[in-house]
N, C-alpha and C positions, 0 to 999 in steps of 0.2 A: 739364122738358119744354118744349120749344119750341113757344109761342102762334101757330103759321103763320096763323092766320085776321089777328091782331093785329099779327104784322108785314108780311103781303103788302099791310093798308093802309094800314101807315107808309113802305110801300116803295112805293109805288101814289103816292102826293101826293108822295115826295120826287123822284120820274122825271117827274111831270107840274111840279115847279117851274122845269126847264129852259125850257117855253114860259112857264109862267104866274107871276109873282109875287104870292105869297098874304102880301102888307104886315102891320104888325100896328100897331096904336096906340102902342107903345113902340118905339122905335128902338133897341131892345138885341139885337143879335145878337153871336149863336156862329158863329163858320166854322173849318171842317175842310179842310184844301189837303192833297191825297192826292197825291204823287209819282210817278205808276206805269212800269210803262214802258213800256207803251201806250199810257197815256192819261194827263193830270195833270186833276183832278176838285176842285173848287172846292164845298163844301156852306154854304148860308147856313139855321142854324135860329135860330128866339127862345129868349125866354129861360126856357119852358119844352117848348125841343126840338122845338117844329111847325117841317114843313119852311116854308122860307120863299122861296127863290129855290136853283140851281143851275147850274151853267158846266162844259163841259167842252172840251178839245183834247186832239187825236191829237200823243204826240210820240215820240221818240225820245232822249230826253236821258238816261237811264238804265238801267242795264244791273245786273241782278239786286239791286234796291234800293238802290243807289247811282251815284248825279249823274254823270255824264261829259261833259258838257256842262253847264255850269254858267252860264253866260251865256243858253243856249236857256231850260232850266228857268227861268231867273230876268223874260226875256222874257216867257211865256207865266201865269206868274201874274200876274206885271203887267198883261197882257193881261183874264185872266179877272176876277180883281179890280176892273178898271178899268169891265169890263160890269156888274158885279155892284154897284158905287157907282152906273152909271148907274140901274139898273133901281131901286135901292133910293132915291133920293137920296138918300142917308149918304156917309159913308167907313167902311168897314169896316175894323176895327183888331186882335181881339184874334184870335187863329185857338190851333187846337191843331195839329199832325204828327205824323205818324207810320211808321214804319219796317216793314218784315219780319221777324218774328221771326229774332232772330240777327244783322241785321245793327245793332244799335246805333252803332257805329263809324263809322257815316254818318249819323250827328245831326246835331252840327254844322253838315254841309254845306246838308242839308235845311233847318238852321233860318236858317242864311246866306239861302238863297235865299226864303224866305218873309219876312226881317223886309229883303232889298234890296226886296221890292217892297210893303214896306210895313204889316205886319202884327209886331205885340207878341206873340210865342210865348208861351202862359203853361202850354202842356201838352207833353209827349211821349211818345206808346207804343208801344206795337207793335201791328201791324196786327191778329193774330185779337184782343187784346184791346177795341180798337178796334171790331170789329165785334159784340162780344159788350154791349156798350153796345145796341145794340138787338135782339139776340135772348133775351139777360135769361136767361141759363142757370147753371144752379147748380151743375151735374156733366156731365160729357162733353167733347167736344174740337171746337173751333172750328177749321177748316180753311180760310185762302185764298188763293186759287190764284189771283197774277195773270200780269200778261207775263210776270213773270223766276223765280218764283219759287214753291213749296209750302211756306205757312207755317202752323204750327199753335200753338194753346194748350191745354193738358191741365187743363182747371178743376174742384176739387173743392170743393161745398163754397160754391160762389161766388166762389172765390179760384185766382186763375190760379197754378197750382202750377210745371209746365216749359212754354219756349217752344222751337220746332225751325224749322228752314226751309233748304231746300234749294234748288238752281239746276234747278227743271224749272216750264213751265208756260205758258201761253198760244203765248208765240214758238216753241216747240219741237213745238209743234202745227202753226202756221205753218209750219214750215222742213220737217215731216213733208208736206204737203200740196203744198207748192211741188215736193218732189222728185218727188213721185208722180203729181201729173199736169205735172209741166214746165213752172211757169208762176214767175212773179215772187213774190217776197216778199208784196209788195202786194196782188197775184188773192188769193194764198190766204189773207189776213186777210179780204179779202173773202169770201170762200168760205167762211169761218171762222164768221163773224158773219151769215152768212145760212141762218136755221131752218128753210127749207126744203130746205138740201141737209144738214142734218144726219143724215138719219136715210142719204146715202148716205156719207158721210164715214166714220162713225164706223168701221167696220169697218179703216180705213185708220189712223185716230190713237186706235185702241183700245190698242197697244201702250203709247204715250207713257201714257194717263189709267193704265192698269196699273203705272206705273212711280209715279205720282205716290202713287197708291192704297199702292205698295209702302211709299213714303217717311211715309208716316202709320203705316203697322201695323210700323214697323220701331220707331217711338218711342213705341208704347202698348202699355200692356197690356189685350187684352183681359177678362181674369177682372174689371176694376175697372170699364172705361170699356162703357157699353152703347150710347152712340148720339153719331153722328160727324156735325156741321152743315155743311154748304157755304157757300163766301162766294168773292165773287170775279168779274170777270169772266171768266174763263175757265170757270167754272160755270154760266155762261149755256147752255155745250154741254148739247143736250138726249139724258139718257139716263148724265149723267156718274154720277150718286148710286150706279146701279147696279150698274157697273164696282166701284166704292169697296166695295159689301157684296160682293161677292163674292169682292174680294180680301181686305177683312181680317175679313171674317165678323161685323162689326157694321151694325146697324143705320142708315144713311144718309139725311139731311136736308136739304133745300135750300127755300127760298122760291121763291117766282114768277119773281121779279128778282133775283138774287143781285150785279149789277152794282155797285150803289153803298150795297151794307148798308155795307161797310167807310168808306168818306168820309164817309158818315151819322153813321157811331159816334166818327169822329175830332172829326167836329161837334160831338157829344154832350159828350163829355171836354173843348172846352173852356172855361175856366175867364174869367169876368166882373168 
């Protein structure tokens, strides 16, 4: 069962490390470099997991968890890294990455682009496992939904048993909203990302979250699995969890912040 009191305030200090750097007496950090394809998300925790600092940039260099721009990505960690040595003064060295469930075959590339800009890879996983590093679950299904992607872990047991992931999710929301009211890519990420027009939206990219909803209950069963976690930002959307029980008739979970559980957890995994 998922502790929501205990992770909305590990998710709570790791959102406010973006303004505030919370130093610590030892100079040992963990960082977690998330690839997205929205966003690339930089997490800096110690080396018993308190957040410690965080960076993030808007990009475009990826396309359903794999690099297509491979120079931009390699740019922009450089970039974030580069702030994240300032705020710290360190040089931060060892990181973990991580992928979309399923797409492993873009390792490499990921790990290419994190050790150009300077960073000792010493872990690699896949995202819902990743994020289940801080939601600390023993049985059920970690779901998350970022730009490119619906990706899930079936964990039983404490032990990620299958992983899945499919091409639907944030951008495809986007591309729903831009048609609909005739505006750019860009308005409607905006429109996307602002909680106040969410409750008019929804009605509009209710189909897409039913389709995402689809792609989870296509790869579980529910006689076994009784309660399904949100992660992601694309989870941010308020009202998604609901959608999700309705379609596959399980129980539905999300945190406060579900943005950055996943680059938390890749934080977590790695290794000193």
């Amino acid at each position: 069962m998922l502790d929501l009191k205990r992770v909305n305030a590990y998710m709570d200090k790791v959102s406010k490390s973006e303004i505030e750097t919370f130093k610590t007496k030892k100079a040992i950090y963990k960082t977690g470099v998330d690839l997205g394809t929205a966003y690339i998300v930089l997490v800096v925790l110690d080396e018993n997991d308190n957040p410690v600092a965080c960076e993030k940039q808007a990009a475009e260099v990826l396309r359903d968890g794999v690099v297509v721009d491979y120079s931009g990505a390699l740019n922009i960690v450089r970039e974030l890294r580069a702030k994240l040595n300032a705020r710290l003064d360190t040089e931060l060295i060892n990181c973990a990455i991580a992928m979309p469930a399923g797409t492993e075959s873009s390792a490499r590339t990921h790990k290419y682009v994190a050790e150009g800009a300077g960073f000792d890879v010493t872990e690699i996983l896949d995202e819902p496992s990743a994020a289940n590093a801080v939601y600390h679950i023993d049985n059920g299904v970690v779901v998350d939904i970022g730009g490119g992607t619906t990706g899930l872990a079936v964990i039983k047991d404490g032990v990620v048993t299958d992983i899945y992931d499919e091409p639907t999710g944030g951008t495809h929301i986007s591309l729903v909203l831009a048609g609909n009211y005739h505006i750019s890519f860009a308005e409607a990420e905006k429109i996307k990302m602002d909680y106040k027009r969410h409750k008019e939206i929804f009605p509009v990219v209710r189909p897409v979250i039913e389709k995402m909803a689809t792609i989870v209950a296509r790869h579980i069963d529910p006689e076994s699995i009784d309660t399904i976690y949100l992660c992601g930002g694309t989870c941010c959307l308020t009202g998604m969890e609901t959608v999700f029980e309705k379609v596959t008739g399980i129980k539905t979970v999300k945190p406060k912040d579900p943005f950055l559980v996943t680059p938390a957890g890749i934080a977590i995994n790695c290794k000193l």
